[in-house]
C-alpha positions as CSV (number, residue, x, y, z in Angstrom):
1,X,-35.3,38.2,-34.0
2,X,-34.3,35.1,-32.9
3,X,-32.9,36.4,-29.5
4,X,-36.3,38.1,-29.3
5,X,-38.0,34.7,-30.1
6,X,-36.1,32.7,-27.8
7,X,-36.9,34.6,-24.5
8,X,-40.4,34.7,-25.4
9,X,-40.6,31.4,-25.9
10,X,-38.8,30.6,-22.5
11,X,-40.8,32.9,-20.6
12,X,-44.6,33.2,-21.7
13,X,-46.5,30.9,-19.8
14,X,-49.7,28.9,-21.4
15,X,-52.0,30.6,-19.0
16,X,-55.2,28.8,-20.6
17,X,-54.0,25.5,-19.2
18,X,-55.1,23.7,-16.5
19,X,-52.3,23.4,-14.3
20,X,-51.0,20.1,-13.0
21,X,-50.3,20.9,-9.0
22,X,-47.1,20.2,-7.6
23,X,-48.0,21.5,-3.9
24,X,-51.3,22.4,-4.9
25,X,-54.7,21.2,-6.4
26,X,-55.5,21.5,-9.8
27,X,-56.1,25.1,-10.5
28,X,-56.7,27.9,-13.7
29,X,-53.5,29.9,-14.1
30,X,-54.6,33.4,-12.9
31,X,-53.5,36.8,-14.3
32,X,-52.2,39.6,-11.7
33,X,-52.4,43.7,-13.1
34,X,-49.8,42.8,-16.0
35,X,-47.0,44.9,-17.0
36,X,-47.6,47.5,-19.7
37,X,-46.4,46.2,-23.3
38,X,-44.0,49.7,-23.5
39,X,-42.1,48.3,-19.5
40,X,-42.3,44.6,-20.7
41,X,-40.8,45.6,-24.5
42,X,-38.3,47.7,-22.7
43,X,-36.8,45.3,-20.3
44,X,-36.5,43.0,-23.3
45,X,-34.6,44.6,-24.9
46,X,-32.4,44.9,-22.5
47,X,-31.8,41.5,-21.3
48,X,-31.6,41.1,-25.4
49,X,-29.0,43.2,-25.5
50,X,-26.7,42.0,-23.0
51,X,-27.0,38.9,-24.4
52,X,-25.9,40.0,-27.7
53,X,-22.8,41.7,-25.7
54,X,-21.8,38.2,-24.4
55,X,-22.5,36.5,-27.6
56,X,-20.7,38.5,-29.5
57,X,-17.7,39.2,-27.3
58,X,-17.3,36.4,-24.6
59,X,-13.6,34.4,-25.2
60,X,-15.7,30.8,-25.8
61,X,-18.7,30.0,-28.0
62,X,-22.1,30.6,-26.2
63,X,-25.2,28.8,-26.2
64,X,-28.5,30.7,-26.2
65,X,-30.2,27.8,-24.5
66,X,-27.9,27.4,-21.8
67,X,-27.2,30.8,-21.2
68,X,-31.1,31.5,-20.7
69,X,-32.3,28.0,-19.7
70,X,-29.2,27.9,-16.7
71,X,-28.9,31.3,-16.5
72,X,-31.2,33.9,-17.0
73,X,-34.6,32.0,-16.2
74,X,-33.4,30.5,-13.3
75,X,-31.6,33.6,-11.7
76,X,-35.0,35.1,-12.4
77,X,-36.5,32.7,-10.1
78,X,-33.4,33.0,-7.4
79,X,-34.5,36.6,-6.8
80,X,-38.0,35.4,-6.0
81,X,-37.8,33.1,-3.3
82,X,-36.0,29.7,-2.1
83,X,-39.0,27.2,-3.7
84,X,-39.4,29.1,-7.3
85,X,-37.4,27.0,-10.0
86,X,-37.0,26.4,-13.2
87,X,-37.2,22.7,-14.4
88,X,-35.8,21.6,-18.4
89,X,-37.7,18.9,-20.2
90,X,-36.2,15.8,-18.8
91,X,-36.7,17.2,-15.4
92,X,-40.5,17.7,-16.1
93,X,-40.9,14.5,-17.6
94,X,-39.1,12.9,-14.9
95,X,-41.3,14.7,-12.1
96,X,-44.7,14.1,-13.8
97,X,-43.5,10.5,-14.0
98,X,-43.3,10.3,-10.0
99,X,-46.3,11.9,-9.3
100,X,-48.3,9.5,-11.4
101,X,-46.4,6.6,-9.8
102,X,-46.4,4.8,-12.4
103,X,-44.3,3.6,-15.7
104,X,-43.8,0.8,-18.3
105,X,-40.3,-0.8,-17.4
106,X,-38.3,-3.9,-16.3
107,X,-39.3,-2.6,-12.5
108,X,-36.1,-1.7,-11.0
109,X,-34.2,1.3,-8.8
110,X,-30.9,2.2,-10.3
111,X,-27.8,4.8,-9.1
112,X,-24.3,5.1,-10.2
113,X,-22.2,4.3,-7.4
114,X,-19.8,6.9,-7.7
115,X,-17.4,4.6,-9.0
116,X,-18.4,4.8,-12.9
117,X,-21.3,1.7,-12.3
118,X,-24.5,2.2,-13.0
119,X,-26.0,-0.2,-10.0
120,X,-29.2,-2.0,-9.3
121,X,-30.5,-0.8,-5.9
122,X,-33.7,-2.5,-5.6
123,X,-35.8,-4.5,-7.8
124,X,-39.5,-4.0,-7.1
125,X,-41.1,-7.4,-5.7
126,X,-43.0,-9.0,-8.3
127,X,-42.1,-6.5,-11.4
128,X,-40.3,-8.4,-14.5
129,X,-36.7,-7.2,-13.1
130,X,-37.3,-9.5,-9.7
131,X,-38.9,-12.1,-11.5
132,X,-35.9,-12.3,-14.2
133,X,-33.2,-12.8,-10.9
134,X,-31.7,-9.2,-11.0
135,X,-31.1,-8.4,-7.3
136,X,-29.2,-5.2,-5.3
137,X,-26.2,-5.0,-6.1
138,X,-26.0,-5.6,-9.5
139,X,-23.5,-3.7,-11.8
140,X,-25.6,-2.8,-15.1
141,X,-23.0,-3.9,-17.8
142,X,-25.3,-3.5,-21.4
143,X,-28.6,-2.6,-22.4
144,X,-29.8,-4.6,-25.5
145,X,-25.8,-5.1,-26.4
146,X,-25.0,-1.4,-26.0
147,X,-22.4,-0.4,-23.6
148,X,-23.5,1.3,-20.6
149,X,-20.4,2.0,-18.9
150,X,-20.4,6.1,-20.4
151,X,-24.1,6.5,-19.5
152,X,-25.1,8.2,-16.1
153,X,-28.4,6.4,-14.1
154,X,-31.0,8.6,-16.1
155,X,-29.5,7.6,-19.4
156,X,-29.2,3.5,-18.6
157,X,-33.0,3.9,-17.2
158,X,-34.4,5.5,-20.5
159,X,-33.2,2.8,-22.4
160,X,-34.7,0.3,-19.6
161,X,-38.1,2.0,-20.2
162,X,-39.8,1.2,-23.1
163,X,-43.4,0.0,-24.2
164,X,-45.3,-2.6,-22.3
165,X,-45.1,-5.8,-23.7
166,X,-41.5,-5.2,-25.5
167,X,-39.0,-7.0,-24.5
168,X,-35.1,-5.8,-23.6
169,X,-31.9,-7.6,-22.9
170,X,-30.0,-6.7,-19.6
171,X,-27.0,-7.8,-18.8
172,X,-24.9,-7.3,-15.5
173,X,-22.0,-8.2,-13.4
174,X,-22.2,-9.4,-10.4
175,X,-19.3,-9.6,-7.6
176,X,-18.2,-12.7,-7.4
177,X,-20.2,-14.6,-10.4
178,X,-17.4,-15.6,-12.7
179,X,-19.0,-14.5,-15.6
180,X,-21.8,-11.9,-16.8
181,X,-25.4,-12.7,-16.3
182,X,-27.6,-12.0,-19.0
183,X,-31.4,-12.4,-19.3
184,X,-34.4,-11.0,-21.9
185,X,-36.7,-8.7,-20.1
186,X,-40.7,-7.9,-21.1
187,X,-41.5,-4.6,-20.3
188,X,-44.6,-4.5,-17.8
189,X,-46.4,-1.6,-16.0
190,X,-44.6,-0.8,-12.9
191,X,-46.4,0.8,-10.4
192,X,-44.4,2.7,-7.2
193,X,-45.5,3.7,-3.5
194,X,-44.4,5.9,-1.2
195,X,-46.6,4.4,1.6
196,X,-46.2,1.5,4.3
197,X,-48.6,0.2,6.9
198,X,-48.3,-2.9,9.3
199,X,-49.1,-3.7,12.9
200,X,-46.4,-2.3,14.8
201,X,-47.4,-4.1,18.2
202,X,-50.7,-6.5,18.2
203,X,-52.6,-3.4,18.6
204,X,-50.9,-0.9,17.1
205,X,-51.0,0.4,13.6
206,X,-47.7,2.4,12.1
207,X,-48.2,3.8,8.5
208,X,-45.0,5.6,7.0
209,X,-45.4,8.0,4.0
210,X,-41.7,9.1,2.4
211,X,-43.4,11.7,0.3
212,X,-46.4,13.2,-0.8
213,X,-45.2,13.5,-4.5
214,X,-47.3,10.6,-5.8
215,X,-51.1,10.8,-6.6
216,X,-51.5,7.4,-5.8
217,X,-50.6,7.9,-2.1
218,X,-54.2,8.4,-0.7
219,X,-55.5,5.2,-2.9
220,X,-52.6,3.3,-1.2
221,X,-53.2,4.1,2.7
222,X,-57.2,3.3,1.9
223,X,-56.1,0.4,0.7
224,X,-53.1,-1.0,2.8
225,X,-55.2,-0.1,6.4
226,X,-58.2,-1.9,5.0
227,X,-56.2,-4.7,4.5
228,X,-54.8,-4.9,7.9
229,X,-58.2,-4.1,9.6
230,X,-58.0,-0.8,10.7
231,X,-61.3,-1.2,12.9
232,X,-59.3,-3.5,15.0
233,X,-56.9,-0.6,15.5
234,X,-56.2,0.6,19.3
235,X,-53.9,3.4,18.0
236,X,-51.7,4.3,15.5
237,X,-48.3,6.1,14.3
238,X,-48.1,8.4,11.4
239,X,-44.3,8.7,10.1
240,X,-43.5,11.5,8.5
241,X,-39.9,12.1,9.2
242,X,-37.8,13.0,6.3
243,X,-41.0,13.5,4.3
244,X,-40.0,16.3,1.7
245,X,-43.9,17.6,0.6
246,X,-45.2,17.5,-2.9
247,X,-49.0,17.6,-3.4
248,X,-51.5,19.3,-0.9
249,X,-54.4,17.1,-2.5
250,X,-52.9,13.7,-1.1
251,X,-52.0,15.9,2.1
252,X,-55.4,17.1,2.4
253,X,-56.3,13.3,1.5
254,X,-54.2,11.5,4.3
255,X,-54.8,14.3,7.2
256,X,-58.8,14.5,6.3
257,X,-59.5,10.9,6.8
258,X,-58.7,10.9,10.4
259,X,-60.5,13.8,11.7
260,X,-64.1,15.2,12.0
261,X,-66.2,15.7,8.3
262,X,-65.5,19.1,7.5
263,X,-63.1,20.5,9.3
264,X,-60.1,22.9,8.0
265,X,-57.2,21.2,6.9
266,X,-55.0,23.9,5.5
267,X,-55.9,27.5,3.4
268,X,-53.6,29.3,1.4
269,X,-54.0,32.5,-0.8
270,X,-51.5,34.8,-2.7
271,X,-51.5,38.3,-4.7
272,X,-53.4,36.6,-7.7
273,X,-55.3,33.6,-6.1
274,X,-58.1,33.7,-4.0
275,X,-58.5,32.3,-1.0
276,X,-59.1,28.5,-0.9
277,X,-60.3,26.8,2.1
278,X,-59.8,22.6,2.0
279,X,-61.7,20.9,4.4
280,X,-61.3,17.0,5.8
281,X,-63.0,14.3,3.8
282,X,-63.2,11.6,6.9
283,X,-63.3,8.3,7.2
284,X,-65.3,6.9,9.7
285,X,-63.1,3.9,10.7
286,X,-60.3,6.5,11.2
287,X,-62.1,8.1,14.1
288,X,-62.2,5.7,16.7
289,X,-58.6,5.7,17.8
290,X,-55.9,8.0,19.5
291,X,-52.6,8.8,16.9
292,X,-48.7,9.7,17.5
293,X,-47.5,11.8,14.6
294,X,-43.3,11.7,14.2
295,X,-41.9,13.9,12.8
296,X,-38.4,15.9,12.3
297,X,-36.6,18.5,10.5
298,X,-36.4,17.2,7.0
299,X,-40.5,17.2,7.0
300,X,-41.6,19.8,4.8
301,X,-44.5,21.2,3.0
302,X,-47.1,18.8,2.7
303,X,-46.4,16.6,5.6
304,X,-46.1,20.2,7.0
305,X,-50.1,20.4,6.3
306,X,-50.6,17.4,7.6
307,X,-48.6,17.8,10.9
308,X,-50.4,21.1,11.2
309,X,-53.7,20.4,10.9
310,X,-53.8,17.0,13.5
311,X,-52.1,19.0,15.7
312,X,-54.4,21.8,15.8
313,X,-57.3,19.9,16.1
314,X,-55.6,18.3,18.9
315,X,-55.9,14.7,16.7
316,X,-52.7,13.8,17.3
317,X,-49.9,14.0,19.5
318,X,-46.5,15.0,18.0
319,X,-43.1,14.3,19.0
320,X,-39.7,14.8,17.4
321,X,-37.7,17.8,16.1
322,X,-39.2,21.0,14.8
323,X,-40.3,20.7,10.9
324,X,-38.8,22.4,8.4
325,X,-40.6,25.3,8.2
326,X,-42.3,25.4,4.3
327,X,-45.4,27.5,3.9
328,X,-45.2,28.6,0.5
329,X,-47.5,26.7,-2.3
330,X,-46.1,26.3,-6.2
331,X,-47.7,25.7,-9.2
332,X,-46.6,24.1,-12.6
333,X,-46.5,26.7,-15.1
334,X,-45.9,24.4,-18.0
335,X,-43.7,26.2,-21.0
336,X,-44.6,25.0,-24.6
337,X,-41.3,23.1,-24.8
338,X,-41.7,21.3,-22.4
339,X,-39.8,22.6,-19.7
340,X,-41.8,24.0,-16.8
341,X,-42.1,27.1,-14.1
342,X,-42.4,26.0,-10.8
343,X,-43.6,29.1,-9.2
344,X,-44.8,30.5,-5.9
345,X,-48.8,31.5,-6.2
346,X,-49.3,31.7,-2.3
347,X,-48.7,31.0,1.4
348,X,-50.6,28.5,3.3
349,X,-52.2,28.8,7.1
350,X,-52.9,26.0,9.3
351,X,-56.6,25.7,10.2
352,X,-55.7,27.6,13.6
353,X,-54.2,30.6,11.4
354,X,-50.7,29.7,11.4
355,X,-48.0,30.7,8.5
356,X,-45.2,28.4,9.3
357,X,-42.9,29.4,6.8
358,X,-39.3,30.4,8.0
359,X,-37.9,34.1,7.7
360,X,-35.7,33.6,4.4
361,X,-35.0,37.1,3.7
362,X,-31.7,37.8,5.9
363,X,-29.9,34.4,4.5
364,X,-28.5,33.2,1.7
365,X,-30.6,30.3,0.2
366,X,-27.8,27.6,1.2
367,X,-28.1,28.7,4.6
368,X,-32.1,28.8,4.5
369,X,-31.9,25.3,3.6
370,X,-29.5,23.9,5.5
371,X,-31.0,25.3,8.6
372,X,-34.3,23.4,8.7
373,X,-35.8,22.8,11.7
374,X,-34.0,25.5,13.3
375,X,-37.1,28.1,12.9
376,X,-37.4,30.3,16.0
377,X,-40.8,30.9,16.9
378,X,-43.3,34.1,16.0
379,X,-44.5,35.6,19.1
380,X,-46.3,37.6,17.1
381,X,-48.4,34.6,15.4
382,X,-49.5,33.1,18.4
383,X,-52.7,30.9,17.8
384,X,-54.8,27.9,19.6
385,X,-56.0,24.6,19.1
386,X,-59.2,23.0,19.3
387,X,-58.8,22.5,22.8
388,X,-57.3,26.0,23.8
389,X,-53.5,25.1,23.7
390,X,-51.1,27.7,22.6
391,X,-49.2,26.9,19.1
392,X,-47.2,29.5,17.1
393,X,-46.1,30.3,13.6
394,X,-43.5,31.4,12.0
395,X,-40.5,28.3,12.6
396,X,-42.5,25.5,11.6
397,X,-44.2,23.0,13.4
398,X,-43.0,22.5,16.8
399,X,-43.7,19.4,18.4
400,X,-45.8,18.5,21.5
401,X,-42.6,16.3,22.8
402,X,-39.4,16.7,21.7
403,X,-37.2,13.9,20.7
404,X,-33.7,14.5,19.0
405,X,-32.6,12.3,15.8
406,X,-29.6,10.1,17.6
407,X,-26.6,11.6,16.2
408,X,-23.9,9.1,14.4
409,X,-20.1,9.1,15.2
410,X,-17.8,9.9,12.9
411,X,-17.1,6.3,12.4
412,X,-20.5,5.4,12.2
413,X,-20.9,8.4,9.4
414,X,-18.4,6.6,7.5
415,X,-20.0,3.3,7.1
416,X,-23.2,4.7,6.1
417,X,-22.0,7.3,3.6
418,X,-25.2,8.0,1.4
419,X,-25.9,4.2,2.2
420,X,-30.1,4.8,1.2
421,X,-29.1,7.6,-1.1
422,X,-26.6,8.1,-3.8
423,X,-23.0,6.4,-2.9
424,X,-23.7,3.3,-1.5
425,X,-21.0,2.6,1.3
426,X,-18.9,-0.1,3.4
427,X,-22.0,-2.2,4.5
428,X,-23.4,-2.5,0.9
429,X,-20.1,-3.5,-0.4
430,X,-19.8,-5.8,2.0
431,X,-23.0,-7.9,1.5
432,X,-21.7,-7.8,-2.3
433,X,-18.6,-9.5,-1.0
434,X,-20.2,-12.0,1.9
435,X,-22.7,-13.3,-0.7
436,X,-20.5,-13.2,-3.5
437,X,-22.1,-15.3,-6.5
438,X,-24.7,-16.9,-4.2
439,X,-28.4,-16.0,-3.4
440,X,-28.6,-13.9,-0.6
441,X,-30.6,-15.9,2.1
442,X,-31.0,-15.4,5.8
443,X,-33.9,-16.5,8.1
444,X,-36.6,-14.5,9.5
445,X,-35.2,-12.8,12.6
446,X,-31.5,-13.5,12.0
447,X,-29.1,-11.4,14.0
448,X,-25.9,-10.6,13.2
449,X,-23.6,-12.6,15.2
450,X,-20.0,-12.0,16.6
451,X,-18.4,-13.5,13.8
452,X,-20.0,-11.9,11.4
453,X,-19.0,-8.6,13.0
454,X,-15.5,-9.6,12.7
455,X,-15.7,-10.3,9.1
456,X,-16.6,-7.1,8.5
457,X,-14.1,-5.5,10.6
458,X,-11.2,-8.0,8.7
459,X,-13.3,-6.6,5.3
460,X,-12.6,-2.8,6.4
461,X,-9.2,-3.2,6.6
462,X,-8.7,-5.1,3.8
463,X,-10.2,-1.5,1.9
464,X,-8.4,0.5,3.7
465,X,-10.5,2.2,5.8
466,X,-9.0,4.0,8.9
467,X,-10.9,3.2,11.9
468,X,-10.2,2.3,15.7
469,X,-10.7,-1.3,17.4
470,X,-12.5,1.2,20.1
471,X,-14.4,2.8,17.2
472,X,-15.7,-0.1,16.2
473,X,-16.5,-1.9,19.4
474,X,-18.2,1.1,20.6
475,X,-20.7,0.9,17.5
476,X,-21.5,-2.9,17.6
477,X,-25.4,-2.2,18.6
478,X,-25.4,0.4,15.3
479,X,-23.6,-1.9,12.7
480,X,-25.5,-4.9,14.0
481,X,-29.2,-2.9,13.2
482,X,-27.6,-1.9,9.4
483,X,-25.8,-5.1,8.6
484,X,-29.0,-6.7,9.4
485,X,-31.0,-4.3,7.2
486,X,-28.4,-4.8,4.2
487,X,-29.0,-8.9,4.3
488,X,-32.7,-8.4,5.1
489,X,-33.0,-6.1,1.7
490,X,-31.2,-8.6,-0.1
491,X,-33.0,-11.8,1.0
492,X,-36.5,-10.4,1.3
493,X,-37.1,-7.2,0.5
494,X,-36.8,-3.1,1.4
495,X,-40.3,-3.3,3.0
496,X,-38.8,-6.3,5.6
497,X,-35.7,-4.7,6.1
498,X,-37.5,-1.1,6.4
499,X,-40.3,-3.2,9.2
500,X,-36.9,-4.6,11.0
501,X,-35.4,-1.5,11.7
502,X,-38.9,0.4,13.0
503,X,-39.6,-2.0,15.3
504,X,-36.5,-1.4,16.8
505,X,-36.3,2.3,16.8
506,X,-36.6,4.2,20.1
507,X,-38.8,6.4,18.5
508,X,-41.0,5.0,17.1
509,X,-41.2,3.0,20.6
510,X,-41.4,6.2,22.5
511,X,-44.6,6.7,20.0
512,X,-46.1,4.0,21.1
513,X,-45.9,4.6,24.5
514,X,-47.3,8.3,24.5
515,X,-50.8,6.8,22.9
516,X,-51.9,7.6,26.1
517,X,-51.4,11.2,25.8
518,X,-53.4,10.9,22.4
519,X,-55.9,9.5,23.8
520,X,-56.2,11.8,26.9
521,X,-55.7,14.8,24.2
522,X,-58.7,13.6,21.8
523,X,-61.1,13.0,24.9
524,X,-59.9,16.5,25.9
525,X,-60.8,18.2,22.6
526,X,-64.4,16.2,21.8
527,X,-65.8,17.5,25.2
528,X,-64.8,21.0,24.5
529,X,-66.6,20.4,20.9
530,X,-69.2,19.1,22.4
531,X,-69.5,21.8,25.1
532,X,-69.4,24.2,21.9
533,X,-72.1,22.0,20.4
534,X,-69.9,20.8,17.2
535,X,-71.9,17.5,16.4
536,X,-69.5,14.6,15.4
């Protein structure tokens, strides 16, 4: 009985819930032709029994929870498809945390660094962290006098989090502070973005999105391009490169607002959902001006939608490396313990017809996902734009222009091992060292000079890292751009340092100079409308 009870409980579904999207709107759970009860009692059973085998006769103790919450659900999902997963509690909570964007905290980005620290990576401008002196770099020591130094990231930030108004006592290290720093923290509301926007050139707008996995993201671009003007706007970049996905309403959102009232943006429809058509939502201001889309093969999913649907209404011009090649849509299938089926309910089309999704049945799912981007094209699923230009399914969305992501050398690799991600590396470590104790300060526009090049050369030898006088010389454009973005993080802010390095990047430049093939494509397409007699 309890066997029996367990994988019920893990695996019925509370199908009367509205379901809370993760690449999808909000929708009712719908019911395919079920099982019979005599097949579903059946294959119970048997999973029940095997259990019982291993139980009962496996050489260590076995847990129920992790056999099935590890094991059996998620290899359930395995067989399905790469995108169906299983998430436990804290992973729910975690994700439903992000996609409101927002939390009651001391404000602050934390990871361990790989070397037992649990580190402070960025303290959000303005939130009680910032305004308490806590800056990057930080080594979280305690936590309201409890030792931290056993805890992983997730473990220091639940204690971090805590009612608004409350207040909690952090204490860190700090390299080259003689002793700890320790100050009381009120807990406010800390609200996150994934979503950038400044001018670019005088002209120019660009407007990055990281992800799409916050349901603030749509509220934020109305916002930040009103601020800037947008009227004033001659053109602008979208930047979706490395954008992962997560919900189709805030893709729907984002692409909708730049092109005609009504049009397709994406459709998608599975075995047990009908088919639902979502249609642009425009903003008039948004009209006016010819846009360069970037894009590369870490976009996914939603900015996949996005991509998509500008390109086949011939709204934007694209350039970059072919997308990853997601068109499968999941749903939150919440389980009543809190843990949650992520679940595949259908494939989405472009508005031209496309599926974009990637062949995934002839690899393993390593493989599938290691090879994004590298999607061959459907002959087979040839389709047209607006205008009449040919576009095809099947390997996800191929740029108009192709531009390559630089590659690094192997020396270059080495000084920025995981340096945005979960190790930071040399360069980080060596803005703990140069600013040791003292407030990091550098003026607007600093460079890095020769000098301070050869610091950190003397500072990679003095930690032993194996590297060639020609290595390094050969790389002094590339650690010039990321030492400068280290010290602009630490004496502004990630937005500054983030604003720094776009300027400078020859893509973002090569965006800006092929406006004029925007602009040439959107004349193109609104005299074909017109000669069809679409108003707008």
């Amino acid at each position: 009985m309890k066997i029996r009870h367990l994988l019920y409980f893990a695996l019925v579904v509370t199908l009367a819930a509205v379901l809370a999207p993760l690449y999808g709107p909000s929708l009712k759970a719908a019911a395919a032709t079920p099982a019979t009860a005599d097949d579903i009692d059946r294959d119970m059973k048997s999973v029940a029994s095997a259990f019982a085998l291993v139980e009962k006769n496996f050489a260590d103790p076995v847990s129920s929870e992790k056999a099935f919450y590890q094991g059996a659900i998620p290899g359930m999902l395995r067989t399905l498809d790469p995108h169906s997963n299983f998430v436990d509690p804290a992973e729910y909570r975690e994700m439903q945390r992000k996609q409101r964007a927002q939390y009651y905290g001391v404000g602050m980005e934390i990871i361990a660094d790989g070397e037992g620290h649990v580190v402070v990576m960025r303290p959000f401008p303005g939130s009680p962290a910032f305004n308490a002196g806590f800056r990057r770099g930080d080594i979280i020591s305690a936590v309201d006098g409890k030792d931290v130094a056993k805890l992983d990231s997730s473990g220091v930030a639940d204690l971090l989090r805590g009612p608004r108004g409350t207040q909690v006592r952090v204490t860190v290290k700090r390299e080259g502070a003689p002793d700890f720093i320790s100050a009381e923290v009120t807990r406010g509301e800390i609200a996150t973005t994934v979503v950038d926007a400044f001018w670019v050139t005088p002209d120019v707008l660009f407007l990055r999105v990281d992800s799409f996995e916050a349901s603030n993201l749509s509220h934020d671009v109305e916002a930040d391009l009103a601020k800037l003007g947008e009227s004033k706007a001659k053109g602008l970049i979208l930047d979706l490169r490395g954008n992962p996905g997560g919900l189709v309403n805030e893709a729907v959102a984002l692409a909708g607002r730049f092109m005609r009232d009504g049009q397709v943006v994406v459709s998608h429809h599975g075995r047990a959902e009908e088919e639902q058509v979502f249609r642009a939502k425009a903003n008039p201001v948004a009209q006016k001006y010819p846009m360069v889309v970037l894009v590369n093969s870490g976009s996914a999913s939603a900015s996949e939608i996005v991509s998509g649907a500008l390109q086949d209404h011939d709204r934007a011009w694209l350039i970059g490396e072919n997308t990853f090649g997601k068109g499968l849509v999941q749903a939150q299938f919440p389980l009543s313990d809190g843990a949650a089926l992520l679940l595949t309910i259908a494939h989405y089309y472009t508005p031209s017809g496309r599926l974009i999704q990637r062949d995934y049945s002839h690899s393993s799912f390593y493989d599938y996902y290691s090879s994004g981007g590298k999607g061959t094209p459907n002959m087979g699923d040839m389709k047209a734009t607006d205008s009449g230009r040919k576009v095809y399914g099947g390997g996800g969305i191929m740029p108009d222009d192709k531009f390559a992501t630089p590659t690094f050398t192997p020396f270059e690799r080495r000084m920025l091992i995981l340096q945005n991600a979960v190790y930071p590396g040399p360069i980080y470590h060596f803005a703990n060292q140069y600013f040791a104790g003292k407030k990091p300060s550098v003026p607007e526009g600093w460079q890095p000079s020769e000098d301070t090049l050869e610091q950190f050369r003397a500072f990679l030898k003095t930690q032993k890292i194996a590297f060639t006088d020609e290595e390094f010389d050969s790389s002094k454009d590339f650690l010039k751009r990321w030492i400068r973005w280290e010290f602009y993080f630490r004496s502004f802010d990630k937005e500054t340092a983030d604003r720094a390095n776009w300027k400078d990047d020859p893509e973002v430049q090569k965006g800006v100079q092929s406006l004029p093939k925007a602009a040439s494509l959107l004349l193109q397409v609104q005299r074909v409308l017109a000669d069809r007699g679409v108003k707008g």
